[in-house]
C-alpha positions as CSV (number, residue, x, y, z in Angstrom):
1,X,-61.3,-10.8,-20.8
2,X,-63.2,-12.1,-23.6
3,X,-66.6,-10.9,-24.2
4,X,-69.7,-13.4,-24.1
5,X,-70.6,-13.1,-27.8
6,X,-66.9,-14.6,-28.8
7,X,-66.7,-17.1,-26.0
8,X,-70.3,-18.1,-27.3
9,X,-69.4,-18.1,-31.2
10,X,-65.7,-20.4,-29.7
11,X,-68.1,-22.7,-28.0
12,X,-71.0,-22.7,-30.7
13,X,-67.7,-23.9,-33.1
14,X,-66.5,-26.4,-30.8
15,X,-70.4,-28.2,-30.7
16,X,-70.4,-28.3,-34.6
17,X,-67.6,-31.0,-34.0
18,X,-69.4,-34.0,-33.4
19,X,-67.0,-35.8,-31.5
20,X,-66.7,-33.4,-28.8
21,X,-68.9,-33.6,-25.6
22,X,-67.7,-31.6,-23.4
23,X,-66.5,-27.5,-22.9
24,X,-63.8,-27.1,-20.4
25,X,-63.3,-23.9,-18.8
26,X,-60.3,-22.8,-16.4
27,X,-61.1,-19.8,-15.1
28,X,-60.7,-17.7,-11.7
29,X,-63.2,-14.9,-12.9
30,X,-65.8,-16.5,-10.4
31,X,-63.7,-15.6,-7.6
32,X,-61.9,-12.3,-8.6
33,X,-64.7,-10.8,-10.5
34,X,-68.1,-12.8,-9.2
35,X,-70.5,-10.2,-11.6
36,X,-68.7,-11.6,-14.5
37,X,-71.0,-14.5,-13.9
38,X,-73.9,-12.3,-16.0
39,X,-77.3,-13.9,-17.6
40,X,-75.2,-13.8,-21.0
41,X,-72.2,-15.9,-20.0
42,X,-74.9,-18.9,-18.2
43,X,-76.7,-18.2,-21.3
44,X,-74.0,-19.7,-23.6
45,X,-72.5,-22.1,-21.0
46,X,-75.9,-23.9,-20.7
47,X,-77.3,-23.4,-24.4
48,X,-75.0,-25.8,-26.1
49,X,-75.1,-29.6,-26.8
50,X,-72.1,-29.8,-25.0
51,X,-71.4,-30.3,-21.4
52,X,-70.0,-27.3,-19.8
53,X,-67.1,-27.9,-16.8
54,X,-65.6,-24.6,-15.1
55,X,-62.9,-25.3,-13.7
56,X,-61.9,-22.8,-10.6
57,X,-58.2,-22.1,-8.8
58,X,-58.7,-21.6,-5.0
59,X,-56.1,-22.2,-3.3
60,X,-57.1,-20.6,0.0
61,X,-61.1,-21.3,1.9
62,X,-60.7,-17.1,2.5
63,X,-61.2,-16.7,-1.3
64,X,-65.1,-18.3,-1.0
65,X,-67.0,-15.4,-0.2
66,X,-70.5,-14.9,-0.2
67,X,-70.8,-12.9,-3.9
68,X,-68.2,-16.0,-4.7
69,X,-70.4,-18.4,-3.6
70,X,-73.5,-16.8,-5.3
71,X,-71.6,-16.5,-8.5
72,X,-71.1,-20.0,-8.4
73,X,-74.5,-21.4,-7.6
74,X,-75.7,-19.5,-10.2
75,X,-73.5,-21.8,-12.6
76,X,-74.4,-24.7,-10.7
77,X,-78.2,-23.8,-11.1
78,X,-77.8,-23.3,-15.0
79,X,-76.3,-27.3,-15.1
80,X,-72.2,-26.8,-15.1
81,X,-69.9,-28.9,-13.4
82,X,-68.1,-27.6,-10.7
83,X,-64.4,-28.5,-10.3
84,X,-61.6,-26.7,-8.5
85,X,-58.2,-27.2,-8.6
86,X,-55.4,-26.0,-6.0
87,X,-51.4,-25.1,-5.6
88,X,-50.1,-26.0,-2.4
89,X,-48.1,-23.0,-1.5
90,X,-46.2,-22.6,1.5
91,X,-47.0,-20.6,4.1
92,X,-50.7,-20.4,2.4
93,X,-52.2,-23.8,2.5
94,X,-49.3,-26.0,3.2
95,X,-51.8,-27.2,6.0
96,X,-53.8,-30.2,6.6
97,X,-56.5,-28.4,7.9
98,X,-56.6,-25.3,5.8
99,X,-56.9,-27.6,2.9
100,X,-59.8,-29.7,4.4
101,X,-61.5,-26.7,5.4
102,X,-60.8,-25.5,1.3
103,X,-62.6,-28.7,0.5
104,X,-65.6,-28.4,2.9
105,X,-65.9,-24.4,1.9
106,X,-66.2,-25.8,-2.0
107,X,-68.6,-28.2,-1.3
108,X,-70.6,-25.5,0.2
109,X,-70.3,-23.8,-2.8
110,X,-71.3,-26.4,-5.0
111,X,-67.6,-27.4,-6.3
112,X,-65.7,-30.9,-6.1
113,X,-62.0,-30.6,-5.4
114,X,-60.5,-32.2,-8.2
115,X,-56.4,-31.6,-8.4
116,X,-53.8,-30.7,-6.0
117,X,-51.0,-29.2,-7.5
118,X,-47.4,-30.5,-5.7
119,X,-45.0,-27.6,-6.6
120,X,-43.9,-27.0,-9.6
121,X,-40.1,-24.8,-9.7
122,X,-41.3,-21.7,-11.2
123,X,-39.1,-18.4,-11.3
124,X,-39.8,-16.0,-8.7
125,X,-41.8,-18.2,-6.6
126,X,-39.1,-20.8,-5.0
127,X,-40.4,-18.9,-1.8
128,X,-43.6,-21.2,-2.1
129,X,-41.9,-24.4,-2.7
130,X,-43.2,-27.2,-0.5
131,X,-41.7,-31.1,-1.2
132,X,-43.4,-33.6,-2.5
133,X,-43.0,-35.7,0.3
134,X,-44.9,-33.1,2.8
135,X,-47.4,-32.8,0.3
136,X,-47.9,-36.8,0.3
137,X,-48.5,-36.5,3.9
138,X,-51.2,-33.7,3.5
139,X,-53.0,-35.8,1.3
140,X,-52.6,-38.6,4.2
141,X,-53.8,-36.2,6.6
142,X,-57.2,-35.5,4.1
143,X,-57.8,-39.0,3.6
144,X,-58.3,-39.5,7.4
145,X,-60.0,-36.5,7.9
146,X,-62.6,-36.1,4.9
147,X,-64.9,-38.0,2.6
148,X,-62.9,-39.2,-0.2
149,X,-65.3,-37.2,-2.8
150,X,-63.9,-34.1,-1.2
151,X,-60.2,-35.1,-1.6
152,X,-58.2,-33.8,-4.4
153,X,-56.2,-35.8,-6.7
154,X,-52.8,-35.1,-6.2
155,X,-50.6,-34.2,-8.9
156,X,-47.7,-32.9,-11.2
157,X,-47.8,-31.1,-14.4
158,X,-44.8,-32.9,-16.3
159,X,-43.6,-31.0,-19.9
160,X,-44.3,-33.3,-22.5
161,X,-46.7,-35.7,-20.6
162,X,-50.4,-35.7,-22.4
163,X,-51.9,-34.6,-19.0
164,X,-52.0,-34.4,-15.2
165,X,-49.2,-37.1,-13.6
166,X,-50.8,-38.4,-10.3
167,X,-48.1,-38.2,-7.6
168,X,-48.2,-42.0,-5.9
169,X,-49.1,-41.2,-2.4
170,X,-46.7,-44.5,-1.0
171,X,-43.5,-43.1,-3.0
């Protein structure tokens, strides 16, 4: 874990480019280790010109405690965008309503949903595969279910693409 006076001096470095606007963090400190959310990392999140998005991974409502939840209203107090992003795994959230209850339990905490990871073929973890054509019909099953500001993008991480491919939900 970095400390706060080199993630500071990183993002103090990044603001002397002018063309930058905004800091992106992926991190899932908020929910493993909520105290890492100290006075000294808001500090340097909300003292730069730039616009500071945290990214979170939940994949599961039962991660969003209540120390989880005060972790991250205290970033949302101190101006940073909220945004989670999710696996679905099988077995753990390969459920309509475990993920709507994911996206109600973030909005509580002050996060959008923002990507749905479809499966990706990792080693060791074909046990968690789930295909993209029950994951098509999840997102279905949100769409009816929630407010479309709390339904996820869903999407593939393809090697060699320049970012997220959105999975077309009427493949």
């Amino acid at each position: 874990v970095a400390n706060d006076r080199l993630l500071s001096a990183w993002a103090e470095a990044l603001a002397d480019i002018p063309h930058i606007r905004r800091l992106r963090v992926h991190t899932r400190l908020p929910v493993v280790i909520p105290q890492r959310v100290s006075d000294s990392l808001i500090k340097w999140l909300s003292g730069s010109r730039l616009q500071a998005v945290v990214v979170i991974h939940v994949n599961h409502p039962a991660e969003l405690d209540n120390d989880t939840q005060q972790a991250l209203g205290r970033l949302k107090a101190a101006g940073v965008t909220l945004l989670n992003q999710s696996v679905i795994l099988k077995g753990v959230n390969d459920d309509a309503s475990v993920l709507a209850e994911l996206s109600e339990r973030l909005f509580e905490c002050g996060v959008l949903p923002y990507y749905l990871h479809a499966f990706d073929p990792v080693a060791g973890a074909h046990h968690f595969e789930v295909s993209d054509n029950k994951a098509r019909e999840l997102v279905r099953q949100l769409i009816t279910s929630l407010p479309g500001f709390l339904i996820p993008r869903l999407v593939r991480e393809i090697p060699g693409r320049p970012g997220k491919t959105p999975l077309d939900l009427f493949a």
